[in-house]
DRENSEPA-390484 format. One line per field, with one value per residue (C-alpha): x, y, z; residue in three letters; residue number from 0. Coordinates in steps of 0.02 Angstrom, whole numbers, plus 50000, padded with zeros to 5 digits. Layout:
DRENSEPA-390484
xx [X/...];
yy [Y/...];
zz [Z/...];
res [ALA/...];
n [NUM/...];
end
This chain:
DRENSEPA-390484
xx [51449/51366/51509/51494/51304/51337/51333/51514/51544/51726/51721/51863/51981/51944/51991/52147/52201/52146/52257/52389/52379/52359/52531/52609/52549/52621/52786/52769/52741/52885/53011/52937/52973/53166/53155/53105/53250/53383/53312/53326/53151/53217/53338/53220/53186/53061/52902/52906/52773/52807/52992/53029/53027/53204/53329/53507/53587/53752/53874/53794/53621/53683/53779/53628/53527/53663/53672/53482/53479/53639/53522/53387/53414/53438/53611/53679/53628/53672/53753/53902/54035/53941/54011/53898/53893/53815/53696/53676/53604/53481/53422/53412/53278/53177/53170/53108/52995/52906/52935/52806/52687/52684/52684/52523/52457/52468/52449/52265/52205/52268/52152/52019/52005/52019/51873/51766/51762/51730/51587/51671/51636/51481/51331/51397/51574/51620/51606/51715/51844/51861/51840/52012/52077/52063/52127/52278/52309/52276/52407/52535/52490/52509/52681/52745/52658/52736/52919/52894/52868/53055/53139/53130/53148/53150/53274/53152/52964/52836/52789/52597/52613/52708/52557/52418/52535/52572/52395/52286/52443/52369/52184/52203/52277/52125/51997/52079/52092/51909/51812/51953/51852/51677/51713/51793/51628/51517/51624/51563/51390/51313/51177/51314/51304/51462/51527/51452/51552/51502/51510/51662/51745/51767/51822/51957/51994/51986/52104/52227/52216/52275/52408/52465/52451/52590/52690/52675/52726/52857/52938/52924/52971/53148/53085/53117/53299/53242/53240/53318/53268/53088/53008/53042/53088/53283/53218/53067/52876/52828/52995/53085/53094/52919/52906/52738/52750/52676/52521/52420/52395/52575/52628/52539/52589/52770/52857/52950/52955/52768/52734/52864/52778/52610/52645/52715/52564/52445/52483/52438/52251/52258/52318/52180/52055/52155/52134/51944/51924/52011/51887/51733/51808/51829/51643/51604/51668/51838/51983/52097/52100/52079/52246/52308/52267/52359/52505/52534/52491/52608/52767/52725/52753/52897/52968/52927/53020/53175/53177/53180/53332/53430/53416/53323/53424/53364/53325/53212/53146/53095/53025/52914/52853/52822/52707/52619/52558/52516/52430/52313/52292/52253/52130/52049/52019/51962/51852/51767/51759/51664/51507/51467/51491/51404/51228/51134/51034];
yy [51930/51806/51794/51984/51979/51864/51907/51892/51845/51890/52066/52077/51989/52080/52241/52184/52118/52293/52387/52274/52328/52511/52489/52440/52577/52689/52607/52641/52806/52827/52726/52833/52992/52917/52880/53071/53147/53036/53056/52883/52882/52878/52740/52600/52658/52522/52478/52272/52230/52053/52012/52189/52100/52028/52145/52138/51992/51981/52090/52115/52121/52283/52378/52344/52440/52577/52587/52625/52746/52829/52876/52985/53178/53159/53050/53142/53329/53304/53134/53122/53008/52918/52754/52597/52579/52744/52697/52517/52625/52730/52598/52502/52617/52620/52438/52437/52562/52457/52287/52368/52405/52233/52147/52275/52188/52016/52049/52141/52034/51861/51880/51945/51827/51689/51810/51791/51626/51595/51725/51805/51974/52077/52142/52332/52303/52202/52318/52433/52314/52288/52478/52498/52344/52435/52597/52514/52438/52604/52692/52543/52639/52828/52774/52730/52894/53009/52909/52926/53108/53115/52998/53095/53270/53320/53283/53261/53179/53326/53385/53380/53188/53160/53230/53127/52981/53031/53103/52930/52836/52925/52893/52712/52722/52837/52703/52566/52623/52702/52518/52429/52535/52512/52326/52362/52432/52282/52174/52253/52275/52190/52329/52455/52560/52603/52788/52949/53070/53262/53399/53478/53332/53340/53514/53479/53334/53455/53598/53424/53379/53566/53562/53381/53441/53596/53473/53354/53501/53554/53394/53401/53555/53532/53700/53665/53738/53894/53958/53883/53992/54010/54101/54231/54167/54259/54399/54427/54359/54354/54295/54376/54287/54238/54259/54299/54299/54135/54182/54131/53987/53930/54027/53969/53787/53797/53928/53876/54033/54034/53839/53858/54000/53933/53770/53850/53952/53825/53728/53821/53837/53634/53627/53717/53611/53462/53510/53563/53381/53288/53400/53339/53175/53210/53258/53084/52991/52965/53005/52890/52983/53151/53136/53044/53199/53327/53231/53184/53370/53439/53323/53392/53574/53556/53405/53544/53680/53576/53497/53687/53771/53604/53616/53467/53361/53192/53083/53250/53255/53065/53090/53241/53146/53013/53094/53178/53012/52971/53150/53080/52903/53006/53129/52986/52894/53068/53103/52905/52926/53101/52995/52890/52718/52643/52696/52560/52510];
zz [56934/57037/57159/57187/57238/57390/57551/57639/57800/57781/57776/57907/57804/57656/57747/57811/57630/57560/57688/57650/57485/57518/57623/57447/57366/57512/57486/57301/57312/57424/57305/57154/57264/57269/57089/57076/57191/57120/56922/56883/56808/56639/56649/56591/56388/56357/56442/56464/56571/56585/56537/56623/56800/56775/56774/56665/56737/56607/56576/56396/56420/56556/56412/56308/56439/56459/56288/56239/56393/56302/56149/56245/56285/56463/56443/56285/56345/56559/56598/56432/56524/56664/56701/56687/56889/56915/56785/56884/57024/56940/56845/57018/57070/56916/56926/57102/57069/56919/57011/57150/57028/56970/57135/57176/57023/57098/57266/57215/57087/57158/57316/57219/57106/57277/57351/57217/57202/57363/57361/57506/57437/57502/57403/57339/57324/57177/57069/57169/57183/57020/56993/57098/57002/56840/56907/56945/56781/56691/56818/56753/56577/56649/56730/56542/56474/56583/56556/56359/56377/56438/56298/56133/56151/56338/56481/56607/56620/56566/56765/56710/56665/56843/56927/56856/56909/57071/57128/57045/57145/57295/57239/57254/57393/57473/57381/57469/57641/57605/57556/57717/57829/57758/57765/57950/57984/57908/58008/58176/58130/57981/57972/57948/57762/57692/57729/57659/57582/57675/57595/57719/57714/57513/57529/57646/57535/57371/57462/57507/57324/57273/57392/57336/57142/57180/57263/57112/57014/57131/57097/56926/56921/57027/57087/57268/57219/57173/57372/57532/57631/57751/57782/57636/57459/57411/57551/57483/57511/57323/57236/57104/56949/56898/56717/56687/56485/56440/56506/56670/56669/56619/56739/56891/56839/56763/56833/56960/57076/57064/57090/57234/57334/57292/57363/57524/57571/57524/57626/57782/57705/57679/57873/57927/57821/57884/58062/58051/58001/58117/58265/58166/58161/58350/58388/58295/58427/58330/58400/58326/58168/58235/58306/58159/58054/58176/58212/58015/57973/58101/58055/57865/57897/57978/57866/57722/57796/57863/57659/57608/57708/57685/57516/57458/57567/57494/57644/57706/57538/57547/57704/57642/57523/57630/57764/57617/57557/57763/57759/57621/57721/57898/57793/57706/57894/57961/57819/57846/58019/57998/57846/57982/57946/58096/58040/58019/57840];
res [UNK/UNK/UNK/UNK/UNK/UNK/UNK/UNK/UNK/UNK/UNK/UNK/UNK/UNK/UNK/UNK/UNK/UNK/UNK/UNK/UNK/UNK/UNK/UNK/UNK/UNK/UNK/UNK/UNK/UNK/UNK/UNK/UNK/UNK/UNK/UNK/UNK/UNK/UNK/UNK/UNK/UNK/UNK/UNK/UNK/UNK/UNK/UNK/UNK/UNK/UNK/UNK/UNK/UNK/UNK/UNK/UNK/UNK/UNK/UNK/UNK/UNK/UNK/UNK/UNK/UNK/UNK/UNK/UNK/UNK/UNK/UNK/UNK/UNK/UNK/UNK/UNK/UNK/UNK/UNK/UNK/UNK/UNK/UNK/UNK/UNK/UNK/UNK/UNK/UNK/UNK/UNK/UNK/UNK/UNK/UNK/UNK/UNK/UNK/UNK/UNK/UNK/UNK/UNK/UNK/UNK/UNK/UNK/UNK/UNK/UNK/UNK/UNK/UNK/UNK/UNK/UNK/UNK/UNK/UNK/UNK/UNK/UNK/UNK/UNK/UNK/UNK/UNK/UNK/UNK/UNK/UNK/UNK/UNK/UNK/UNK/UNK/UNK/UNK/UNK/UNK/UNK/UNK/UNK/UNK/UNK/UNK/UNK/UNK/UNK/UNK/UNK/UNK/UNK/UNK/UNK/UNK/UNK/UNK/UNK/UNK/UNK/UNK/UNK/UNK/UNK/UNK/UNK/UNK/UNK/UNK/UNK/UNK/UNK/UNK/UNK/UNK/UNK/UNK/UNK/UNK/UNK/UNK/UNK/UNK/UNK/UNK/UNK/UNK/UNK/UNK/UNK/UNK/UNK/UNK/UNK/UNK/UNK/UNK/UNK/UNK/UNK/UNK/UNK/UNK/UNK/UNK/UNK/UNK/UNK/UNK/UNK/UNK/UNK/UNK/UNK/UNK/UNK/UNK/UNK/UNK/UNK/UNK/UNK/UNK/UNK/UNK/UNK/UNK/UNK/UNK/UNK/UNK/UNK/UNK/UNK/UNK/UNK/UNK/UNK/UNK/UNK/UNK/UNK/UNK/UNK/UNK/UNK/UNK/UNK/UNK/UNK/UNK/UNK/UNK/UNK/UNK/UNK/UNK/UNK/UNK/UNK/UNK/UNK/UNK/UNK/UNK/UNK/UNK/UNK/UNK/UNK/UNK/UNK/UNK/UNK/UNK/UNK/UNK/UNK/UNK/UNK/UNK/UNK/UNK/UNK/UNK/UNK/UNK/UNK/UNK/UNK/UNK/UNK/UNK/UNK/UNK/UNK/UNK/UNK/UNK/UNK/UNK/UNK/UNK/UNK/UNK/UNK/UNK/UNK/UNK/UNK/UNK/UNK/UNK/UNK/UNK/UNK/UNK/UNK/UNK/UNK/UNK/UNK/UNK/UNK/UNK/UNK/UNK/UNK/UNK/UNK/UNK/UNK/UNK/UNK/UNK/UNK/UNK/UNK/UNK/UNK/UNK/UNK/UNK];
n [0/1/2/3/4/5/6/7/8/9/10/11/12/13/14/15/16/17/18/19/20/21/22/23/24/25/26/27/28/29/30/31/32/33/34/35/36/37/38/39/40/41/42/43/44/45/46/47/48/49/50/51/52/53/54/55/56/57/58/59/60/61/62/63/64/65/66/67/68/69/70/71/72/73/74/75/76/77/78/79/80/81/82/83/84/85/86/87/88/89/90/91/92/93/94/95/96/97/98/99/100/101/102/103/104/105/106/107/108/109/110/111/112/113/114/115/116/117/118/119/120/121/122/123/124/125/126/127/128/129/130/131/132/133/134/135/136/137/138/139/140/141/142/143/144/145/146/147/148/149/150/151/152/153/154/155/156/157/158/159/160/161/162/163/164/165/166/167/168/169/170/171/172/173/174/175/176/177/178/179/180/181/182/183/184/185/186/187/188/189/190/191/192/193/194/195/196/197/198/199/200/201/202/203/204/205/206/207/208/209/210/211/212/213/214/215/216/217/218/219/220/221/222/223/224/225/226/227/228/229/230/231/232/233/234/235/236/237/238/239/240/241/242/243/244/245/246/247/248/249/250/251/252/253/254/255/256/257/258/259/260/261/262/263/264/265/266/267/268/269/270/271/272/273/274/275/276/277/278/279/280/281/282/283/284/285/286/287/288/289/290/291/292/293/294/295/296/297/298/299/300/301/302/303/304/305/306/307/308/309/310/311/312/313/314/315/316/317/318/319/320/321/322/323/324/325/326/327/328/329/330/331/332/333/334/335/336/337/338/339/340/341/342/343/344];
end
């Protein structure tokens, strides 16, 4: 851990590799929201970390695929009779989904391994790095735990399993940007300490993280279908429908009426948090991400609303999802930019 201990004087370009990364993760996240929408996340049955990078390339080893897809619920019970090129393009998606994961692999560890040995890395953040190195790795793990739960019994991926994958997708992202712009700061001002957490800027973060968790749900969930219309739900405020039998709990996470209308009203408290941070960001001297925060906030109401009455148009849908994970990026900035990363050590 020698390398870590030394002194960099290269923090610049370790913050532009780390937001390099964080822009893979972004464009994960957005391919796994596709994935979602066009429920091709089940088309890959085994989890081939290595030899899983190259893709059916004969006409044999693609009816092998089709075939082991053939034998899990969500072929035999909803898909009896689809041809082998619709399969082609789900299983397109899945591919490209896993073939970002791996090339976040690479494109992480590679450099940090080059960093290292250089001792280009400054006192405090090796073990963060590697921290975020193992994070990804396990989320490589959670992606294959929350397909399994969809293979055996189930025609979809349990909706719990899709939110620890999506929100610790999201987490790296946050930790990434978050250590870029500590490093940004070191770069300026080699007396600078890395960022403080405050306490309002958690909450706004923890009331985000609520708001992301129903929409995680809400995807899981398909339970954008249940309305298309906005304001009301089916003419009312408080939907019809919610079954309130399997208790509270179950209720307020799997019903789909419930996870719907929660997720739409939330969201105006996580504005509001949003917003309150980007003016402390603002009264910090930063107004880069204070207008970051509104103008990503703003676009994600209205991309939320437009998704709803069309439906769950997909390309709206993508989008949504999309300027959610920008939502986290701007509220991560905001929240850095509020710590104070120019005070001195």
């Amino acid at each position: 851990m020698t390398a870590f201990a030394s002194v960099s004087d290269r923090p610049a370009a370790l913050a532009r590799w780390l937001l390099a990364v964080a822009a893979l993760v972004f464009c994960m996240v957005v391919v796994g929201g596709i994935t979602r929408l066009t429920e091709s996340g089940l088309s890959i049955t085994q989890w081939k970390p290595i030899t899983g990078a190259i893709p059916p390339l004969t006409h044999d080893q693609w009816m092998e695929a089709f075939r082991l897809y053939q034998q899990i619920p969500e072929y035999r019970q909803l898909r009896q009779g689809m041809s082998l090129s619709d399969f082609q393009f789900i299983f397109f998606w899945e591919w490209v989904h896993r073939l970002l994961g791996r090339l976040i692999g690479l494109a992480f560890a590679l450099p940090l391994l080059w960093f290292a040995a250089r001792r280009a890395i400054p006192r405090g953040y090796g073990w963060r790095l590697v921290a975020l190195l193992a994070l990804g790795g396990l989320q490589g793990a959670i992606g294959w735990w929350m397909v399994e739960s969809g293979l055996s019994v189930r025609t979809d991926v349990s909706h719990y399993r899709l939110a620890v994958h999506l929100l610790t997708a999201l987490f790296i992202m946050g930790g990434l940007i978050w250590t870029a712009l500590d490093l940004r700061a070191l770069a300026r001002d080699p007396r600078a300490r890395p960022a403080a957490l405050t306490p309002f800027a958690l909450l706004a973060l923890l009331i985000l993280f609520v708001q992301l968790l129903y929409g995680a749900f809400t995807a899981g969930l398909d339970a954008g279908y249940v309305s298309s219309t906005w304001p009301l739900m089916n003419d009312h405020f408080v939907p019809e429908g919610i079954d309130w039998a399997a208790g509270l709990w179950a209720t307020m996470s799997s019903d789909p009426y419930l996870v719907h209308f929660f997720h739409r009203w939330w969201a105006w408290i996580a504005a509001l948090a949003l917003i309150l941070l980007a003016r402390r960001a603002k009264r910090a001297g930063r107004r880069g991400p204070s207008v970051a925060i509104n103008a990503a906030v703003g676009t994600q109401i209205a991309l939320g609303i437009a998704t709803v009455v069309s439906g769950i148009a997909l390309p709206l849908a993508v989008l949504h999802q999309a300027v959610g994970a920008l939502v986290v990026a701007c509220a991560v900035w905001g929240a850095h930019a509020v710590g104070g990363t120019n005070r001195a050590r």
